[in-house]
C-alpha positions in Angstrom: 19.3 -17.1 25.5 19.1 -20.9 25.3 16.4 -23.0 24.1 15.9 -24.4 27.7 15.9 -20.8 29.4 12.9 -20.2 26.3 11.2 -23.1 27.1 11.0 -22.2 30.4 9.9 -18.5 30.1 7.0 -20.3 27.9 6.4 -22.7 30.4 5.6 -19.8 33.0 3.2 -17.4 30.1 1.8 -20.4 29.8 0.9 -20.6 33.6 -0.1 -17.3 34.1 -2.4 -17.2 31.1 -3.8 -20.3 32.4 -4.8 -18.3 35.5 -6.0 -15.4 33.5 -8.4 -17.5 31.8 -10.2 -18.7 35.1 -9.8 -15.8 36.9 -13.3 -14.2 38.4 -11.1 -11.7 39.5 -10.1 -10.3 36.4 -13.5 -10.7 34.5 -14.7 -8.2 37.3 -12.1 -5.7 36.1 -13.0 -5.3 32.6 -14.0 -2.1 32.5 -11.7 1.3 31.2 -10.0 4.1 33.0 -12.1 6.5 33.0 -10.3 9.0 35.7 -12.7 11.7 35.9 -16.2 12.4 34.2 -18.5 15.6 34.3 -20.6 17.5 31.9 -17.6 19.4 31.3 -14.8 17.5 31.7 -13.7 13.9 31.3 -10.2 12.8 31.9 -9.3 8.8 30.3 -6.7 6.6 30.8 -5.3 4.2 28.6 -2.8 1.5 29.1 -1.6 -1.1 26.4 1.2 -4.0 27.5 2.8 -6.7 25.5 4.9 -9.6 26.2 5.9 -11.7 22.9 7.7 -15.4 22.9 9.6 -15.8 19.4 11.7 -18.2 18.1 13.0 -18.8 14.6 15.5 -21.4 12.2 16.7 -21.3 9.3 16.4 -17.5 8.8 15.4 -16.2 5.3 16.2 -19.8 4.3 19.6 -19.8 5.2 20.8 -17.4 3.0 23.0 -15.6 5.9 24.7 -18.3 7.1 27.9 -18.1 5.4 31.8 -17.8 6.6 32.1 -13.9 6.3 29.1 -12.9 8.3 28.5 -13.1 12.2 25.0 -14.4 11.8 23.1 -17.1 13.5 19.9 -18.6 11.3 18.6 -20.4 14.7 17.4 -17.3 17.3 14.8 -16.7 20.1 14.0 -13.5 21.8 11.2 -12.0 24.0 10.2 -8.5 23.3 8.0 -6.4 25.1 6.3 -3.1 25.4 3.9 -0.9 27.6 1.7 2.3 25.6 0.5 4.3 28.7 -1.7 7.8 28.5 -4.2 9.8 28.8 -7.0 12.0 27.2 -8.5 15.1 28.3 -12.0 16.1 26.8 -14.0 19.4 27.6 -17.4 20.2 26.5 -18.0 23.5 25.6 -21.6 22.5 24.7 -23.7 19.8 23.8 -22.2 19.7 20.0 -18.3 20.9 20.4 -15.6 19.0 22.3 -12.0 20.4 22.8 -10.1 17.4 23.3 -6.0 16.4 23.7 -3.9 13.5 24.2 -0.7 12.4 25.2 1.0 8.8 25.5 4.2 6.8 25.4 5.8 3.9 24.1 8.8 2.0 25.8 9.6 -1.1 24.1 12.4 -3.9 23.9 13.9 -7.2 23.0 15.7 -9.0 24.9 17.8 -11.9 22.6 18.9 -11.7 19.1 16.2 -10.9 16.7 15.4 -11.7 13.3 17.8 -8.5 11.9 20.8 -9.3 14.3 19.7 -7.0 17.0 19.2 -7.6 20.4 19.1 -6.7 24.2 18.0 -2.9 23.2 15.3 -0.8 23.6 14.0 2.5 23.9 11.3 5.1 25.4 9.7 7.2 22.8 6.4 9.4 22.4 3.5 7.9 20.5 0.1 10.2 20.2 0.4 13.8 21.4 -1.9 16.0 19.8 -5.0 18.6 20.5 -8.2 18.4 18.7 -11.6 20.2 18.0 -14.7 18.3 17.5 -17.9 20.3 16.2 -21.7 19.4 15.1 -22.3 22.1 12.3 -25.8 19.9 12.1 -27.6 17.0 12.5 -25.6 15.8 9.3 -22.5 17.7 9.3 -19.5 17.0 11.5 -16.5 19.0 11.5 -13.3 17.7 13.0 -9.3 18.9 12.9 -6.3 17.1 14.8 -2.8 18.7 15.4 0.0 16.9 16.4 1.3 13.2 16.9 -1.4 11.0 15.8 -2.7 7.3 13.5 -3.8 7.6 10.4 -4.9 5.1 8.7 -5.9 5.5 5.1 -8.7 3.0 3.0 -7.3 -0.8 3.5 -4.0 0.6 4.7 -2.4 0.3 1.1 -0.2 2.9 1.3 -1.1 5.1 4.5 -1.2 2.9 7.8 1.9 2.5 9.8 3.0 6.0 10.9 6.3 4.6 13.7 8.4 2.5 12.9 10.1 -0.2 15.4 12.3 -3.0 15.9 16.2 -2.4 15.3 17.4 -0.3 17.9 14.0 0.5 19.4 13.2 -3.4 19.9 9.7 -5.2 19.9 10.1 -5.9 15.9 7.5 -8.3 15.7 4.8 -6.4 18.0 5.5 -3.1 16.2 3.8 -1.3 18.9 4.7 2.1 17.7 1.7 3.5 15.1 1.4 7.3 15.0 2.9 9.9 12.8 5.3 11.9 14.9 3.6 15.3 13.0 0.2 15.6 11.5 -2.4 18.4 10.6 -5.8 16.5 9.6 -8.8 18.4 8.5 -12.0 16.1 8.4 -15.5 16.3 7.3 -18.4 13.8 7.9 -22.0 14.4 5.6 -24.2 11.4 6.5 -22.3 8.4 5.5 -19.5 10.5 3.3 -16.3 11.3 5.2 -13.4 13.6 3.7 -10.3 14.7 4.9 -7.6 16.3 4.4 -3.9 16.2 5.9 0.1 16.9 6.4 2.1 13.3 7.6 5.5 13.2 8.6 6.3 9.8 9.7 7.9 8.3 12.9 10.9 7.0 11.7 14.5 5.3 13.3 17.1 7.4 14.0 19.1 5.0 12.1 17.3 5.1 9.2 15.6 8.7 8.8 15.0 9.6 5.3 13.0 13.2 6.4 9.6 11.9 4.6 6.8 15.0 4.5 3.8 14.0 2.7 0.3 15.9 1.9 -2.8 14.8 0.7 -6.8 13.9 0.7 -8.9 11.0 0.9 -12.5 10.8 0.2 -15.2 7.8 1.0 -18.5 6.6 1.9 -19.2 4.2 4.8 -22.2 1.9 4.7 -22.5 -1.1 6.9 -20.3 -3.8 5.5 -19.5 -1.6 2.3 -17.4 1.0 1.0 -15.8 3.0 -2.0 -13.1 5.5 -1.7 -10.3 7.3 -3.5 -7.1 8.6 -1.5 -4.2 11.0 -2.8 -0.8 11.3 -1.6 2.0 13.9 -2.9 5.8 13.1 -1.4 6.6 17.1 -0.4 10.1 15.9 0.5 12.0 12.5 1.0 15.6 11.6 1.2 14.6 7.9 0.7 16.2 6.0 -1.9 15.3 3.7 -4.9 16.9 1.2 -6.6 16.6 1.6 -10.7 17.7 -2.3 -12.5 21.0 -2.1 -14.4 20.6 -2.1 -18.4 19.1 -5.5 -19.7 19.1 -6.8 -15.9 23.2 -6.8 -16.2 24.9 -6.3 -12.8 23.6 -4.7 -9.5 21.4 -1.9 -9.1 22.0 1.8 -9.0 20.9 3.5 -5.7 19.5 6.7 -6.2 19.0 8.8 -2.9 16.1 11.0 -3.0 14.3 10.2 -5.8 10.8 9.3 -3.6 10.5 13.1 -3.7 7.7 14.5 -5.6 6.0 11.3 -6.0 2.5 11.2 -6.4 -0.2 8.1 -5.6 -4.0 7.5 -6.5 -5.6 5.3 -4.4 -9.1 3.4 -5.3 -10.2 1.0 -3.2 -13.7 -0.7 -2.8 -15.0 -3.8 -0.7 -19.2 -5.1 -1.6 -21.9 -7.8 -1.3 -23.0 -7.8 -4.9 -25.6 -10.3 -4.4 -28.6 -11.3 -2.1 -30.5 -14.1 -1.0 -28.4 -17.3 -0.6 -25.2 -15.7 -1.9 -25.6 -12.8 0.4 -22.4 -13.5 2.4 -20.2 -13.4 -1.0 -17.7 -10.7 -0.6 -15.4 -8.5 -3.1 -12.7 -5.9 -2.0 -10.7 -4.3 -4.9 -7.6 -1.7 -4.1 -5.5 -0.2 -7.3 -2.9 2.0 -7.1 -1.1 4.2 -9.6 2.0 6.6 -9.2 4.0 9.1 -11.0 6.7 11.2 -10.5 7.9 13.1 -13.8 11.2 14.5 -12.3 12.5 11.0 -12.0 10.2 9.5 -15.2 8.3 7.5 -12.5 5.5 5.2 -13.7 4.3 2.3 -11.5 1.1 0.6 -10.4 -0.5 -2.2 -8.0 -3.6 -3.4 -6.4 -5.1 -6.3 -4.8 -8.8 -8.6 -5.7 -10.3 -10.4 -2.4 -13.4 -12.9 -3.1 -14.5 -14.9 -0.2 -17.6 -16.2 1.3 -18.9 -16.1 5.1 -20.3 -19.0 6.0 -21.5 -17.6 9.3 -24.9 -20.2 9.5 -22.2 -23.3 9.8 -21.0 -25.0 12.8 -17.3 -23.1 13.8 -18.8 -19.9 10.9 -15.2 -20.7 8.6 -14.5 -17.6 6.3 -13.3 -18.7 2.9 -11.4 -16.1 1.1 -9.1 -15.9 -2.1 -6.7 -13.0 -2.2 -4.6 -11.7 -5.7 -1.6 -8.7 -5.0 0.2 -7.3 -7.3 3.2 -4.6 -7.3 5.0 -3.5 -10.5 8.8 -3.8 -10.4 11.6 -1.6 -12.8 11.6 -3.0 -16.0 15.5 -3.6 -17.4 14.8 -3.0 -20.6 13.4 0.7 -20.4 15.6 3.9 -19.1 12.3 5.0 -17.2 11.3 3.7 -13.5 8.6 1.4 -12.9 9.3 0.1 -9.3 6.3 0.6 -7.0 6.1 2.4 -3.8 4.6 0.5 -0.6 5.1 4.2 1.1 3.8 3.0 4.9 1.8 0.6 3.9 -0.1 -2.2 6.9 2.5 -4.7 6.7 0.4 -7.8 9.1 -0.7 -11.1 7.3 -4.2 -10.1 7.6 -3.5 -6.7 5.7 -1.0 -6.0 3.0 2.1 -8.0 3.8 3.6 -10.3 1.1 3.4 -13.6 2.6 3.7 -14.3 6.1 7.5 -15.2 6.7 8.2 -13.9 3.2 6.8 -10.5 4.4 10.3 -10.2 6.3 12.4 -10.3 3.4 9.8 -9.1 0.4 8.6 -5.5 0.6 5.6 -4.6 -1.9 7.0 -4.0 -4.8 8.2 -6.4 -8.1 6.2 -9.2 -6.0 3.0 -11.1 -6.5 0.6 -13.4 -4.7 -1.6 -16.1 -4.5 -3.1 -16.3 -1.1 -5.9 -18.4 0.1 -7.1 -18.4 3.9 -9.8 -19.9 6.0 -10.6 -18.7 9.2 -12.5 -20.4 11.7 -14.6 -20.0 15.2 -14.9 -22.6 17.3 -16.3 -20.5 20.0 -17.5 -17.3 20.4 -13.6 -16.1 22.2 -11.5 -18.5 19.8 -10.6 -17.7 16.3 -8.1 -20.1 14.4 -6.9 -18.8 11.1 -4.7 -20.7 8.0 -3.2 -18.8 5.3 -1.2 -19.8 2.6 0.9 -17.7 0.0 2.3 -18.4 -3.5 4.7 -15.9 -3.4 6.3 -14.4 -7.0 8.7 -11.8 -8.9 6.5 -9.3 -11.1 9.2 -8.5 -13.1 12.4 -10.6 -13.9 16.0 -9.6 -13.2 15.0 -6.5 -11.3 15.3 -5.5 -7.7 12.4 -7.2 -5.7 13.4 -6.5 -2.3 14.8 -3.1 -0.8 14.6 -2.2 2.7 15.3 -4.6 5.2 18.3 -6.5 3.5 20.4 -3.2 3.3 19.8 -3.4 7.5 20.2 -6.4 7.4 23.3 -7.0 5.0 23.2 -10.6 4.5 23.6 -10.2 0.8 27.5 -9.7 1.1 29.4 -12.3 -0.7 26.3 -14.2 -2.2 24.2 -12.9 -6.1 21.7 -10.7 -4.0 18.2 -11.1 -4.0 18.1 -7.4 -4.4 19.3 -7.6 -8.2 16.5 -9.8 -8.9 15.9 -13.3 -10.1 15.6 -15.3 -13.2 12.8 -17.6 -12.0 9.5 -15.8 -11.1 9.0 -18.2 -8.1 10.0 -17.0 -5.2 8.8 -18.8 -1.9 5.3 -20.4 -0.2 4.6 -20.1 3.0 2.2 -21.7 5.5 0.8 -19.9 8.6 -1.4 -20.8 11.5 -2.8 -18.6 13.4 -4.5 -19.1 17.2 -6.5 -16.0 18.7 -8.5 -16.3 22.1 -10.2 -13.5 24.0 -9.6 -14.0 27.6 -11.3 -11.0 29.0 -12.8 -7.9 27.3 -9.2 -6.4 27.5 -6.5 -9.6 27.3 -5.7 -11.1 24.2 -3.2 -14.0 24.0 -2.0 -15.3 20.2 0.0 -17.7 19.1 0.8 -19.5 15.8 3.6 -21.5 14.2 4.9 -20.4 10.0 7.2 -22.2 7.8 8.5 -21.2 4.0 10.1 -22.9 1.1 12.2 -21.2 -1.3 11.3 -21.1 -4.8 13.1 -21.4 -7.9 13.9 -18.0 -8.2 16.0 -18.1 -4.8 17.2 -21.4 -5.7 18.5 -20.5 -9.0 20.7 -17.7 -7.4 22.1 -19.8 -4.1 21.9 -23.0 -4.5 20.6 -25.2 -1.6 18.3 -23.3 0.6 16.5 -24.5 4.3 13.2 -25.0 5.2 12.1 -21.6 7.3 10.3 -21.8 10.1 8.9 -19.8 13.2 6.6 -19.5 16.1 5.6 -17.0 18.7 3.2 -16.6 21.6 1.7 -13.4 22.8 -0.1 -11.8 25.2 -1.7 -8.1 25.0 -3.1 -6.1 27.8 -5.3 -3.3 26.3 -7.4 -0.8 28.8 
């Protein structure tokens, strides 16, 4: 696709968003689907659409443009996607629901994307599952889901992102796909304490199924603006590899297939207003992490510390906020394993990714960060966010990235990033985000992100590009 054919196609979202946002017609249809409705039975619809503009240079700061690889550093692409379905509910009485739902996902990209794929797509399931809703009293609810469903766990540190997309299902940046292709959850809600219970097996590629089965429990109280909770997750089975460093940091890394089977996590995480009066809108969040897995003499850790402040009282209400993340990497100089885990982790700037462009090339583990982000309102429907990330190596000369540079395979013929670097600085990055609420059910966001490589990716290939990218969205959600 050429640039003028993109600026063209933005030209005309423009346009039509331009109508969207004026349009009495459309504020008069905010409303949902609601298909049917008795005191028995209620029958829901639901519809999701997206339509995303990208456009990128200088790919993963050049690194892939060399002589042996097919591989063009300047792209654009449009990927899309449509989520339609619908819920049944019946009563059986006032305090137990039998409920079920089933819904789709087609996505695609048309272009050459980020990893080299392009003009492919594909038609999956999303949520299918039947569940049983119950008031055992006025403080007790008892609920259990089977089938396809999201699952999100705490902060989404390790449990989030159930389906995967992009590659050869298309719409990588909208990652539209969510739910866990089998669950069993089990949950329990006492006043404002909520446990649960439950059997994941993840959504993966075709291309890229490693036959994950995981089990656990989570456990957590809800109040207001706060919470504490602790979440465990036990690997039943997994074909998925790890990469363990070579002696002293000397040569590349030895892939081991299988090894995330039988790993176990702990999961604490925390968010609070410790103080009142003036300083009532201070905020702290706090997530650690720490795993084990004795059949491969698996110790690792990580966690994250958020301070910020809400200054809500202020013209545009800006939210200042300081964030520290930390994942352990495989230290060369022991014969155990210390590389951390992200398992399926919420991998979006405003959750647990590792940078904003940075995020595409870093995974969660043997990485560090320094991020600081204000976010501003300058109306009620507008929401402009900055962020900026100091992006670094936990742990010299071992593997900090493994995942999407074996798809991708633009290590070949240059010292990989994947054997690790010998100067902890890695990359910054700089993101602008635009959010506006057009109607109670249309979302359009934009925003433009660049990164500079660091030392670390200096060191190993010499000159290296500035990184930049854009996008511009629109989202459809009934």
């Amino acid at each position: 696709m050429s640039i003028r054919c993109l600026k063209y196609r933005l030209y005309v979202l423009l346009s039509v968003l331009g109508f969207l946002g004026s349009s009495n017609y459309l504020l008069a249809q905010e409303k949902n689907l609601l298909f049917y409705n008795s005191e028995e039975v209620q029958i829901q619809g639901y519809a999701q659409a997206g339509l995303n503009f990208v456009a990128e240079t200088n790919l993963f700061w050049n690194l892939a443009d060399v002589p042996e690889l097919d591989y063009d550093s300047d792209t654009e692409w449009i990927e899309s996607y449509l989520k339609p379905g619908v819920g049944f509910k019946y009563s059986l009485n006032t305090n137990t629901n039998l409920y079920a739902k089933i819904s789709l996902v087609g996505s695609s990209t048309l272009g050459t994307d980020a990893f080299n794929e392009g003009n492919t797509g594909r038609i999956t399931l999303e949520e299918t599952h039947i569940g049983f809703k119950t008031n055992l009293s006025d403080s007790i609810i008892f609920h259990t889901v089977i089938g396809a469903q999201e699952l999100k766990l705490g902060t989404g540190m390790l449990i989030a992102n159930g389906g995967s997309s992009g590659f050869e299902r298309g719409a990588l940046k909208f990652g539209p796909r969510k739910a866990w292709q089998r669950s069993v959850l089990i949950e329990v809600d006492y006043k404002k304490l909520n446990g649960k219970v439950f059997y994941l097996s993840p959504n993966e590629l075709p291309s890229n199924d490693t036959n994950n089965k995981l089990v656990g429990a989570d456990i957590s109280i809800n109040a207001s603006n706060k919470y504490i909770g602790v979440s465990y997750v036990n690997v039943l089975a997994s074909d998925a590899p790890y990469p363990k460093v070579a002696q002293n940091g000397q040569g590349a890394p030895i892939i081991t297939s299988g090894d995330r089977e039988d790993l176990n996590a702990l999961n604490l995480y925390t968010r609070n207003h410790p103080f009142k009066g003036k300083l009532k809108n201070f905020f702290m969040a706090l997530d650690i992490a720490y795993q084990w897995n004795s059949r491969i003499n698996l110790t690792s850790w990580g966690g994250r510390i958020q301070t910020g402040y809400d200054l809500s009282k202020i013209k545009w209400k800006p939210t200042l906020m300081y964030t520290y993340q930390v994942f352990s990497g495989d230290d060369p100089n022991t014969e155990a394993q210390e590389r951390f885990d992200p398992l399926y982790f919420e991998g979006s700037p405003s959750a647990w990714s590792t940078g904003s462009k940075s995020s595409m090339v870093f995974i969660n583990s043997n990485v560090q960060s320094h991020g600081l982000s204000i976010r501003l309102q300058p109306k009620p429907k507008d929401i402009i966010t900055f962020r900026y990330s100091h992006i670094r190596a936990q742990q010299l000369q071992s593997p900090i990235q493994f995942g999407q540079a074996a798809r991708v395979e633009f290590s070949d013929g240059i010292p990989t990033v994947v054997a690790g670097v010998t100067n902890k600085h890695l990359a910054d990055d700089f993101f602008i985000e635009y959010n506006k609420v057009i109607t109670q059910n249309i979302y359009v966001n934009a925003g433009f992100s660049l990164s500079i490589a660091g030392k670390g990716i200096e060191n190993i290939v010499g000159d290296t590009s500035l990184w930049t990218g854009a996008f511009l969205n629109v989202v459809f959600n009934y």
